[in-house]
N, C-alpha and C positions, 0 to 999 in steps of 0.2 A: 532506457531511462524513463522514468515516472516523474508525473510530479505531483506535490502534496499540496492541494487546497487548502490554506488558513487563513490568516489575513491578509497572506500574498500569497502566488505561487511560488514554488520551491521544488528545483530539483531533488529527484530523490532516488536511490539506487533497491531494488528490492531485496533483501536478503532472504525472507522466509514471508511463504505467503501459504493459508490454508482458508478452509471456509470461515473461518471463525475470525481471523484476523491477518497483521502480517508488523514485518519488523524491516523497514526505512533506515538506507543510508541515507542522512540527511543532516544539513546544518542548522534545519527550520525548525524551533524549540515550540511548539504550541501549547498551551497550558494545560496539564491532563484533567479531560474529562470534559476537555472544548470539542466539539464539531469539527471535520473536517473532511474531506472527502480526497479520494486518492485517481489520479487517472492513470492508466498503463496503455499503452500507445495500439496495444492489441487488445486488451479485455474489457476495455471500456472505463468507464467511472463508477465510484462505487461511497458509499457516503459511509464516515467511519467515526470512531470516537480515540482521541487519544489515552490510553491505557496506559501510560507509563514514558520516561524519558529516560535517556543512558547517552553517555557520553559518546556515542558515532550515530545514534540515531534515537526514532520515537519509532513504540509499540502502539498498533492501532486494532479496535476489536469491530470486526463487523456485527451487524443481524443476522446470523443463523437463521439462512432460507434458500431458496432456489438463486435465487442470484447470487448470495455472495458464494455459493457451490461452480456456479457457471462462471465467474469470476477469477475465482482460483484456478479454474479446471483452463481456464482460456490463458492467463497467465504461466504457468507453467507450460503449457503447450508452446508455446510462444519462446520459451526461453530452452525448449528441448529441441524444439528445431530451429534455432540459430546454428549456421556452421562455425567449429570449431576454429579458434586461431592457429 
């Protein structure tokens, strides 16, 4: 579980994450184009822009660079080696 920095914390479930952004199960509506920063319990915090909102969650775009690459790549990794239920 993540959670999404806005004007509160907020749980948030990952659906899709890559260097460039990622897409939040989440119920925290942030206004697109606010600030907000994402933490993953493994990849660390990562500072984000909201790109868009959809009815199960909010699209968020990173800066294209070594971190948010390291980010992605830790995130994933993290969720491929989870054991299976």
């Amino acid at each position: 579980m993540c959670v999404l920095i806005a004007d509160a914390p907020a749980p948030a479930a990952l659906r899709t994450v890559s260097a460039t952004g990622a897409f939040l199960e989440t119920n925290a509506r942030p206004p697109v184009g606010s600030r907000v920063a994402l933490h993953h319990p493994e990849a660390g915090t990562i500072d984000a822009e909201v790109a868009s909102l959809c009815d199960d969650g909010v699209a968020i775009d990173f800066a294209y660079d070594e971190r948010s690459v390291a980010f992605a790549l830790a995130a994933i990794a993290a969720d491929m080696s989870r054991p299976v239920a």
